[in-house]
PABA-720991 format. One record per residue (C-alpha): residue number from 0; x, y, z; chain; residue in three letters. Coordinates in Angstrom, 2 decimals, always signed. Layout:
<NUM; <X; Y; Z>; A; ALA>,
...
This chain:
<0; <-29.27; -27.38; +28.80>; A; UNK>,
<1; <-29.37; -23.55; +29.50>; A; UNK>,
<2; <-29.69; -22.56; +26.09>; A; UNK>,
<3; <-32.46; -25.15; +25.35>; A; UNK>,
<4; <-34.51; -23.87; +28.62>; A; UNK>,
<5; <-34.14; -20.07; +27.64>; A; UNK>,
<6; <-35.67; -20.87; +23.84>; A; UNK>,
<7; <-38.83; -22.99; +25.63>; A; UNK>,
<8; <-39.26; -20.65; +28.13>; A; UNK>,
<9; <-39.50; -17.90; +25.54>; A; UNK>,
<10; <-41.21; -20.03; +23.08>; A; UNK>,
<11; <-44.05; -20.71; +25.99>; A; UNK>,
<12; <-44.26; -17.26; +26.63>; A; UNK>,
<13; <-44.74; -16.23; +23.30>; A; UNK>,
<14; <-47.69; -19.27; +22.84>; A; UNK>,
<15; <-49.30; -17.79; +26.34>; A; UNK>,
<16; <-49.55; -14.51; +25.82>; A; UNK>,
<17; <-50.69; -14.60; +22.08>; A; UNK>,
<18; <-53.73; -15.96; +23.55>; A; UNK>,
<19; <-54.24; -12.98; +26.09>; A; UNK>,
<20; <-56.51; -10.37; +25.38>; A; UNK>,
<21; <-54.76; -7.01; +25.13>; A; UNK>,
<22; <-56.20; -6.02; +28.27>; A; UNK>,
<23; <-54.96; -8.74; +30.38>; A; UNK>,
<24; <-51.09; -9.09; +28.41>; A; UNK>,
<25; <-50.63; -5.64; +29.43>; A; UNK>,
<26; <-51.51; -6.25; +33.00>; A; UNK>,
<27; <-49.71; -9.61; +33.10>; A; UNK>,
<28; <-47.04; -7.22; +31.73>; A; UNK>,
<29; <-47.27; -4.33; +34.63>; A; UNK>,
<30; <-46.89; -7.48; +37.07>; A; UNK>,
<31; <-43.88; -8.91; +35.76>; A; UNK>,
<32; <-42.16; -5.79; +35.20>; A; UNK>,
<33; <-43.47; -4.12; +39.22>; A; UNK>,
<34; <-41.97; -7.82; +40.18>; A; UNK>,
<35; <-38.61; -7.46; +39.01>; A; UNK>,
<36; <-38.25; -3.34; +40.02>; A; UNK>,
<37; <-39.08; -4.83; +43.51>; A; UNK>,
<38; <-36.65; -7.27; +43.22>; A; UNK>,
<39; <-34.01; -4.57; +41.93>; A; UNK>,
<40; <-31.68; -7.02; +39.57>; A; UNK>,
<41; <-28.52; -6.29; +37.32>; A; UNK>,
<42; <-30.65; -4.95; +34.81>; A; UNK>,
<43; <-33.58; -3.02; +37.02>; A; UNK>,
<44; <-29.92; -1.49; +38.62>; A; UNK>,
<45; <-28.35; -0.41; +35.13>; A; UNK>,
<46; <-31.83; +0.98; +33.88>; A; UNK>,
<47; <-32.21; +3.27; +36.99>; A; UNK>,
<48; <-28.13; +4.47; +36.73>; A; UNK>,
<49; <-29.29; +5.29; +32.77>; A; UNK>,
<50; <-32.14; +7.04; +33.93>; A; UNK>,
<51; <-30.10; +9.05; +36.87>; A; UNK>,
<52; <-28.03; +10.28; +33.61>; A; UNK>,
<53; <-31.20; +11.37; +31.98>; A; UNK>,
<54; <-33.02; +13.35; +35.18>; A; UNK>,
<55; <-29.98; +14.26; +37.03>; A; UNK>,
<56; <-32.26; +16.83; +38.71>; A; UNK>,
<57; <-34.86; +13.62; +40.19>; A; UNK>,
<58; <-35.00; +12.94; +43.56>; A; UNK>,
<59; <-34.42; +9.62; +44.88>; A; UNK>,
<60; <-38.08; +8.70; +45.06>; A; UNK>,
<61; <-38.80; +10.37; +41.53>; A; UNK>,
<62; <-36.33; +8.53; +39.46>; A; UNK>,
<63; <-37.53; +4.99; +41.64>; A; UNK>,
<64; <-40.85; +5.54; +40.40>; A; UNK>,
<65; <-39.58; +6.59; +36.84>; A; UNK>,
<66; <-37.77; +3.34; +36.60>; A; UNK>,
<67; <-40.49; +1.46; +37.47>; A; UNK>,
<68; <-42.49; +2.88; +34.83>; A; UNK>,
<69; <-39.39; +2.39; +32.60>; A; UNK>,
<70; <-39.90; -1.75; +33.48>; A; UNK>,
<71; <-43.63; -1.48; +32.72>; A; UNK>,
<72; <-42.56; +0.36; +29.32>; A; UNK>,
<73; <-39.99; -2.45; +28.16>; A; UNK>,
<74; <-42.40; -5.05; +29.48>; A; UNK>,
<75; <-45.00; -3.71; +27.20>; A; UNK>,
<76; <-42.55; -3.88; +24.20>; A; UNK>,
<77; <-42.15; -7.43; +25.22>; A; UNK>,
<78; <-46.01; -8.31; +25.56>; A; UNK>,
<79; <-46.79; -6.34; +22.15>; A; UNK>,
<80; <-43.74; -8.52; +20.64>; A; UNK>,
<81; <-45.05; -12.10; +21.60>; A; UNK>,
<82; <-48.80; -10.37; +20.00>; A; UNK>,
<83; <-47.97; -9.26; +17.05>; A; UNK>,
<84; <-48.11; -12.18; +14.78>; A; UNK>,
<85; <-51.61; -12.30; +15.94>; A; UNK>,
<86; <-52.39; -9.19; +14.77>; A; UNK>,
<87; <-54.59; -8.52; +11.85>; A; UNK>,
<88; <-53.22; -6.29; +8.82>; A; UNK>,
<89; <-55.91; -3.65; +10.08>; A; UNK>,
<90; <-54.43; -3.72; +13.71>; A; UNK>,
<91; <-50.90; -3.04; +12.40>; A; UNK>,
<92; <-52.35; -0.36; +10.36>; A; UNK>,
<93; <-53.84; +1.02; +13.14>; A; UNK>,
<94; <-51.40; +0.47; +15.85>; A; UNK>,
<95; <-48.70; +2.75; +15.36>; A; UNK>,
<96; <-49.30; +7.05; +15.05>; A; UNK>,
<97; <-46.19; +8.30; +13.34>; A; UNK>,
<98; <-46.11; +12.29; +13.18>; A; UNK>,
<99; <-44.34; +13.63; +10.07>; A; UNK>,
<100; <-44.10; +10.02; +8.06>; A; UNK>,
<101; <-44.63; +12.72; +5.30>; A; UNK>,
<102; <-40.28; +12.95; +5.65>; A; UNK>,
<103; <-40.61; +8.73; +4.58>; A; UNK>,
<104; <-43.24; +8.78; +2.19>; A; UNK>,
<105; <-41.49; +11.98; -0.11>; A; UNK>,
<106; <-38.52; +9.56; +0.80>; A; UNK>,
<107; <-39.41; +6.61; -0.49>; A; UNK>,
<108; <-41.37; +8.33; -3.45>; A; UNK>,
<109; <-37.85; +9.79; -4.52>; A; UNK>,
<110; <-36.36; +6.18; -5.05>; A; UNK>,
<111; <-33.03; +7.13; -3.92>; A; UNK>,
<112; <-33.29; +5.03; -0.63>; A; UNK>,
<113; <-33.87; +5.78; +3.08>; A; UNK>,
<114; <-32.45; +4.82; +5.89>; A; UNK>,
<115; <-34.31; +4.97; +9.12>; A; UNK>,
<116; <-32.48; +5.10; +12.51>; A; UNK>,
<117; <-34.24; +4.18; +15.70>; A; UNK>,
<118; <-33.12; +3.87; +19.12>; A; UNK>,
<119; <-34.20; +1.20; +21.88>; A; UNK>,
<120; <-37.53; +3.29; +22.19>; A; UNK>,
<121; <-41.21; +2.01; +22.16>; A; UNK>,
<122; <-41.98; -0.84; +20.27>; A; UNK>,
<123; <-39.78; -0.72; +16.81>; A; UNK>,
<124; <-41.41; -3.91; +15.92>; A; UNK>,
<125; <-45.05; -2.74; +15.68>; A; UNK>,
<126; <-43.73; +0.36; +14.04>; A; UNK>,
<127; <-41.74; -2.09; +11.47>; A; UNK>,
<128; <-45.15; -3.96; +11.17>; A; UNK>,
<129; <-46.84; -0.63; +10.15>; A; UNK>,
<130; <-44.29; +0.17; +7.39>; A; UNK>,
<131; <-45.12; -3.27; +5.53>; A; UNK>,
<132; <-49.20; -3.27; +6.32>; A; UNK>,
<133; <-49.66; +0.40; +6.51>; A; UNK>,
<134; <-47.45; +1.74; +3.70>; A; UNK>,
<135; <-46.73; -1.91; +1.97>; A; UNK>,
<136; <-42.88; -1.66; +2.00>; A; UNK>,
<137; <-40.70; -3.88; +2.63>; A; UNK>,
<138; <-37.36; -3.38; +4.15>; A; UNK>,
<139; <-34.10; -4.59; +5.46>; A; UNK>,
<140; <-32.65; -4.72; +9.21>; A; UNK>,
<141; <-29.71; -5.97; +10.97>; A; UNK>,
<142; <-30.28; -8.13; +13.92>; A; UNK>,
<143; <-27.80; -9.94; +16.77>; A; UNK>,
<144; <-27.24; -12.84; +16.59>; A; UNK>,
<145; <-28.99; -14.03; +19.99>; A; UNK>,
<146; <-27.83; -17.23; +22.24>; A; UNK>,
<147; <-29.08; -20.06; +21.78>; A; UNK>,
<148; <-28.88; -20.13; +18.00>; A; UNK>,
<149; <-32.43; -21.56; +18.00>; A; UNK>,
<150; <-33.80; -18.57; +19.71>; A; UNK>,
<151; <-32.25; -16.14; +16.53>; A; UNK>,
<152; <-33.93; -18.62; +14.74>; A; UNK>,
<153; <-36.68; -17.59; +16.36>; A; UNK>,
<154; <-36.60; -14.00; +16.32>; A; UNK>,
<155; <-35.30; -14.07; +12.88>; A; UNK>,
<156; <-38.62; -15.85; +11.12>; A; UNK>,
<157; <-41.04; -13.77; +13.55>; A; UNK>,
<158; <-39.71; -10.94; +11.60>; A; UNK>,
<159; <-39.88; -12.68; +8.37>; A; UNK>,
<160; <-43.21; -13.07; +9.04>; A; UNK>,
<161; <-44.02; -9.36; +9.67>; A; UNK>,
<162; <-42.33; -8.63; +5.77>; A; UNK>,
<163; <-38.98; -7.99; +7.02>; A; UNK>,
<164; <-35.39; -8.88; +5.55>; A; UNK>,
<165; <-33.51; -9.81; +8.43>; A; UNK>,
<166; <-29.74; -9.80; +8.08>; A; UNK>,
<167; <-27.49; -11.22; +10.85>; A; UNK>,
<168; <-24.95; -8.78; +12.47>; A; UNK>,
<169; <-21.49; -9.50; +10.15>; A; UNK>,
<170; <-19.99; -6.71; +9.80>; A; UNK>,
<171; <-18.67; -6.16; +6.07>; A; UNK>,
<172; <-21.07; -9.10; +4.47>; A; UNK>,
<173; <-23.89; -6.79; +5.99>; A; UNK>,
<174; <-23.10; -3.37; +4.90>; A; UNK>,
<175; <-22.85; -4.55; +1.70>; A; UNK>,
<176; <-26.02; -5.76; +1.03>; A; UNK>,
<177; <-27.88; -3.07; +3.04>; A; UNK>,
<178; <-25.74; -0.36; +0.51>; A; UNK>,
<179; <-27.42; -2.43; -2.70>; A; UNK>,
<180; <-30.89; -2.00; -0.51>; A; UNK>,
<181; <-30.45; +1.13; -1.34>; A; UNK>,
<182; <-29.33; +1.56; -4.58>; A; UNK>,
<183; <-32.20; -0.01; -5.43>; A; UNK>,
<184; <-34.06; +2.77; -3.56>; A; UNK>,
<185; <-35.34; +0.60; -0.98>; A; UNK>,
<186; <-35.35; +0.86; +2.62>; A; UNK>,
<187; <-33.38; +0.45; +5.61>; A; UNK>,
<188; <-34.08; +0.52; +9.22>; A; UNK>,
<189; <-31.34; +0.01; +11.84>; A; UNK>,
<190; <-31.62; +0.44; +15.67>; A; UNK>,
<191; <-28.67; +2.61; +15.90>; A; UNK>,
<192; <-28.37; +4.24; +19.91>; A; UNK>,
<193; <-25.97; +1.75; +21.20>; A; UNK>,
<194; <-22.47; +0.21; +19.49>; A; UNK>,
<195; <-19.57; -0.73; +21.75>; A; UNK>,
<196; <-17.35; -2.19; +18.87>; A; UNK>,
<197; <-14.47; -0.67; +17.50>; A; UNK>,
<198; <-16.22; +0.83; +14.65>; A; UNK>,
<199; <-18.43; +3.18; +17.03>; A; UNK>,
<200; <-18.31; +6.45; +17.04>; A; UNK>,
<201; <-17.88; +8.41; +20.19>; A; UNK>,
<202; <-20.54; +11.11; +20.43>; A; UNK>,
<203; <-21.97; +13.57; +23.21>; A; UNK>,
<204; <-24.99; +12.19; +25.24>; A; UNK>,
<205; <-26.31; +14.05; +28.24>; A; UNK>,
<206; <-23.50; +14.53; +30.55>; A; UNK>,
<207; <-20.97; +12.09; +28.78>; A; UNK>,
<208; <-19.42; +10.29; +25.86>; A; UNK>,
<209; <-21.17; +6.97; +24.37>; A; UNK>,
<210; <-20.65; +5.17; +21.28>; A; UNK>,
<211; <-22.94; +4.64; +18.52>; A; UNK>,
<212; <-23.29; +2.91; +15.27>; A; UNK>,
<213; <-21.49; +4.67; +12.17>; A; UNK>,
<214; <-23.44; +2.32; +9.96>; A; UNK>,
<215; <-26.33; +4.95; +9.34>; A; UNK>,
<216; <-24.25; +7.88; +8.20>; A; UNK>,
<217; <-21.80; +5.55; +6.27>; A; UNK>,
<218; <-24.73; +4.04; +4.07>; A; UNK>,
<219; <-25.92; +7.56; +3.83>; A; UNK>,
<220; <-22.76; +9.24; +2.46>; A; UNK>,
<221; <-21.65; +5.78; -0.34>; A; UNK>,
<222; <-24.98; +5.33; -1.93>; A; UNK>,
<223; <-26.82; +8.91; -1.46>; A; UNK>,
<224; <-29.71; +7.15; +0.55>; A; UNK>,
<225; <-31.88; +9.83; +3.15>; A; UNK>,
<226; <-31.05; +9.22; +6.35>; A; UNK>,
<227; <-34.37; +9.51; +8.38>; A; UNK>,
<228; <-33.96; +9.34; +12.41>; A; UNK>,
<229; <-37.14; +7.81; +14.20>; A; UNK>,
<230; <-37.92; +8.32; +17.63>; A; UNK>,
<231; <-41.24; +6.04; +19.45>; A; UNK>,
<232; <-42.81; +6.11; +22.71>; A; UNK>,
<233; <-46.19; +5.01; +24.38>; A; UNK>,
<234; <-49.23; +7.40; +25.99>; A; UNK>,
<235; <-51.82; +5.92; +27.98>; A; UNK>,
<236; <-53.67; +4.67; +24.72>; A; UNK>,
<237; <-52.86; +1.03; +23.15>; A; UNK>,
<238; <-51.37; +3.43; +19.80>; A; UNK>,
<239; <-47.43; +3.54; +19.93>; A; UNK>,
<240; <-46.49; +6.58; +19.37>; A; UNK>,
<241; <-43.54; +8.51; +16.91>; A; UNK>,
<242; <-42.17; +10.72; +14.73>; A; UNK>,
<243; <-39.96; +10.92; +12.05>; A; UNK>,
<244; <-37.61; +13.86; +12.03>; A; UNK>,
<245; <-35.67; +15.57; +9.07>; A; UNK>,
<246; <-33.20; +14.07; +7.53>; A; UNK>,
<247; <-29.24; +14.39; +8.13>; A; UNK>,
<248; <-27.91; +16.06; +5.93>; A; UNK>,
<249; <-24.01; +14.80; +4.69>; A; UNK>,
<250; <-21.78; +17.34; +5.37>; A; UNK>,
<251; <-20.24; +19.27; +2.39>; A; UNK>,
<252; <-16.50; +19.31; +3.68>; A; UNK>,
<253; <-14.23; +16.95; +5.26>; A; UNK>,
<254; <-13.31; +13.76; +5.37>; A; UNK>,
<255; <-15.54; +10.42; +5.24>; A; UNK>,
<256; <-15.11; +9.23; +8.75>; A; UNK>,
<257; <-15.47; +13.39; +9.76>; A; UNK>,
<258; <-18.35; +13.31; +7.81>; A; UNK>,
<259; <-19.51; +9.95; +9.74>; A; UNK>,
<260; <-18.74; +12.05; +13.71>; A; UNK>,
<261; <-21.00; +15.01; +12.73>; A; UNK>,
<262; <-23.92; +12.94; +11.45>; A; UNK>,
<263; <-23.87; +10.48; +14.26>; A; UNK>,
<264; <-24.04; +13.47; +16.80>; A; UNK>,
<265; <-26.65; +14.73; +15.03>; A; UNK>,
<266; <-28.61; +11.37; +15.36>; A; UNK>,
<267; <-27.80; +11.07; +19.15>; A; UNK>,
<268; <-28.95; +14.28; +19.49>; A; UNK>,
<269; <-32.19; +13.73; +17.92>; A; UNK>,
<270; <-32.44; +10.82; +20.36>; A; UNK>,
<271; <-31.17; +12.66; +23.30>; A; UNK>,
<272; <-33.73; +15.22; +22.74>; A; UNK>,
<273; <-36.68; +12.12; +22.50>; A; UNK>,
<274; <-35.34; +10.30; +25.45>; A; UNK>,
<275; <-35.46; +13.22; +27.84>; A; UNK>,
<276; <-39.22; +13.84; +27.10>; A; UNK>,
<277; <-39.81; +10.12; +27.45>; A; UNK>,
<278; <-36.97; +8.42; +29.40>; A; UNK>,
<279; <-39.62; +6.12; +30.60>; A; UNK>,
<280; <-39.54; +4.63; +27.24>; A; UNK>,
<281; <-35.78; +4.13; +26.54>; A; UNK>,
<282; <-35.30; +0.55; +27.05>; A; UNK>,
<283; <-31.20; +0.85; +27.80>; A; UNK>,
<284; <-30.55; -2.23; +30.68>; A; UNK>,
<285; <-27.13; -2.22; +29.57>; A; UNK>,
<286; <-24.10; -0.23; +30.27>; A; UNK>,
<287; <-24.24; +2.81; +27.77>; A; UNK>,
<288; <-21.87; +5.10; +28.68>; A; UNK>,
<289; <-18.03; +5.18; +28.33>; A; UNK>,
<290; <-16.61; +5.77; +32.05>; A; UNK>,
<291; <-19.80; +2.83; +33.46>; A; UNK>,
<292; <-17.79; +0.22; +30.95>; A; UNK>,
<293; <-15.87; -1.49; +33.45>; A; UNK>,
<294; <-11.67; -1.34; +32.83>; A; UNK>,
<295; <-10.84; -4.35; +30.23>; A; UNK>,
């Protein structure tokens, strides 16, 4: 009965506010997301401790306010999400002002591959929407599976519908057909700030040790692919904002999961770097850190 309550619920929201102009979704959005800092729940809690990491110098009153603009940031993502299957071609095209897409284009243009990795910044929807309008490419991600099945479902043919291959989160199965992505010279793009498994890697971020994905800088170093990290976040305009930055390079000595460690801090520091000039905009209501994980 839960499960079939959270997919209607989301499945009405997404009707509603597809109907909303943009103007009133993103104030419906401000309202929601100034509700639930006011009400200060699990998540509003674990945003502001992530954001206390990120500012240590705030004062109590500065980082309140910069998590509430941190709740009006994510509810954004989530108003822009139900949208976008609304949108025209032209407003994907237009909705999304990458800085230096010059490091994707001369990437994709080389046909060896490229693998972009994003963190929970922004909206990496719309900016997966402007890929396939803007540049006409498709590509290949790796989602969650989400409960109830029926809201994957969901999720899953949303992003189907934008031009993207969505692969469910399966560890081997996965990598493997991302890697022949690849060799093909197509493209990858893989939310990659957050990976609690066994196969994380432990890297430096702001005052202590977190875990990301090693996927990025594996598929990298076994099929030769450019490994692109993108970083998003919103101005006062309805354009997301983003950039992509160099690529990481694969180091020339050591071994493969040594090799793995030293691009993986590279990529968290990219992100690190992004995140403290727009913390508002990490979306990171979950426990991130090694020493917040609570003792198995």
């Amino acid at each position: 009965m839960k499960d079939r309550l959270t997919d209607a619920a989301y499945g009405a929201g997404w009707s509603a506010v597809k109907l909303l102009p943009e103007p009133a979704a993103r104030a419906l959005g401000n309202r929601i997301a100034d509700t639930a800092w006011r009400r200060g729940g699990k998540g509003v809690r674990r945003l502001r401790s992530n954001l206390a990491r990120v500012r240590p110098e705030a004062s109590a009153a500065e980082l309140a306010e910069l998590t509430r603009a941190g709740m009006r940031s994510y509810l954004r993502y989530w108003m822009e999400a139900f949208r976008l299957p609304a949108y025209s071609k032209q407003r994907m095209r237009d909705g999304f002002d990458p800085k230096d897409a010059h490091w994707l284009e001369d990437g994709l243009a080389a046909g060896g591959g490229v693998i972009l990795a994003l963190p929970h910044m922004g909206n990496w929807d719309m900016a997966g929407a402007w890929v396939t309008s803007k540049l006409e490419v498709p590509f290949t991600t790796v989602a969650e599976r989400l409960k109830p099945e029926s809201l994957y479902d969901r999720f899953v043919a949303y992003r189907e519908s934008l031009g993207m291959e969505v692969l469910a989160h399966e560890g081997a199965g996965a990598f493997g057909v991302l890697a022949r992505r690849l060799r093909a010279g197509g493209l990858v793009c893989l939310v990659a700030d957050r990976d609690l498994s066994a196969s994380g890697v432990e890297v430096d971020f702001f005052d202590g040790r977190a875990k990301m994905p090693a996927g990025p800088a594996m598929l990298a170093q076994q099929t030769g692919a450019l490994l692109l990290p993108v970083t998003l976040w919103y101005d006062d305009s309805s354009i997301l904002q983003g950039r992509v930055h160099p690529p990481v390079e694969v180091p020339a000595e050591g071994t493969r999961a040594e090799k793995t460690a030293v691009m993986t801090q590279r990529v968290a520091d990219v992100f690190a770097a992004a995140i403290a000039d727009h913390p508002e905009d990490w979306h990171m209501l979950q426990r991130f850190w090694l020493d917040d994980l609570e003792p198995r």
